[in-house]
N, C-alpha and C positions, 0 to 999 in steps of 0.2 A: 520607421516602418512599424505597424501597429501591431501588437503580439492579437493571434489569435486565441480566443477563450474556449478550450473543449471540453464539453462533460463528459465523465466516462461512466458507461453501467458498470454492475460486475459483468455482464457479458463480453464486453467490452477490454476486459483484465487480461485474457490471455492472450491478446494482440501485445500489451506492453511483459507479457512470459509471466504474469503472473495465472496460472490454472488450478486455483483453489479452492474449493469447494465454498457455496454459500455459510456453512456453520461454521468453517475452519476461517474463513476471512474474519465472522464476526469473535469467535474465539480469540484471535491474536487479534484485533479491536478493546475486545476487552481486555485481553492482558496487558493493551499500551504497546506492542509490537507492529502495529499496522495502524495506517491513518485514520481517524472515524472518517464517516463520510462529508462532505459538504455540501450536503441536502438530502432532500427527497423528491421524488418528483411528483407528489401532489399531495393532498392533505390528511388521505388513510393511511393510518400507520401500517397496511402491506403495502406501499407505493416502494416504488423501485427506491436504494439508495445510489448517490450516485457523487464521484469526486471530480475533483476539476484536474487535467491531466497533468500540471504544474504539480500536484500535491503528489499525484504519484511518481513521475519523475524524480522529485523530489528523495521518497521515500527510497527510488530504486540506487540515485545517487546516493544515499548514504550507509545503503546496505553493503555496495558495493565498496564503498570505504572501506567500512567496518570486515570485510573481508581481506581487503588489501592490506589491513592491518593486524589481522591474525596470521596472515602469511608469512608477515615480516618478525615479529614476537613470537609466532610461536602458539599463543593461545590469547582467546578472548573474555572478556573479564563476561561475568555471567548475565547481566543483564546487555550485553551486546551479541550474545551467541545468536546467529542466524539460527531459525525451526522453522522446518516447512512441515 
């Protein structure tokens, strides 16, 4: 069966619970806590950015880890700490 391919805007983020503001997504982009994007959709540097929803899933499955692992220890080492 063929996997279907979806781009996601940020508008599009708080359907998968993420509802964070456009400078706060790019803030934890640049601190390496959130996926950059995997495009843009056109050639002006204002054009939407936009990720493939694999990549977010992704990110959300491993937050979700990294939760379920502080849970169990106790605490989380500091470049793992969830910050919304």
């Amino acid at each position: 069966m063929p996997r279907i391919l979806r781009m996601l805007l940020r508008r599009d983020l708080p359907n998968k619970g993420i509802s964070w503001s456009r400078q706060h997504i790019n803030r934890k982009i640049r601190d390496e806590e959130f996926p950059p994007p995997d495009g843009k959709t056109g050639d002006q540097p204002t054009s939407p950015n936009w990720w493939w929803e694999s990549t977010i899933d992704k990110y959300l499955l491993s937050r979700a880890a990294a939760l379920r692992k502080s849970k169990r220890t106790g605490a989380l080492p500091a470049n793992e700490l969830p910050r919304d």
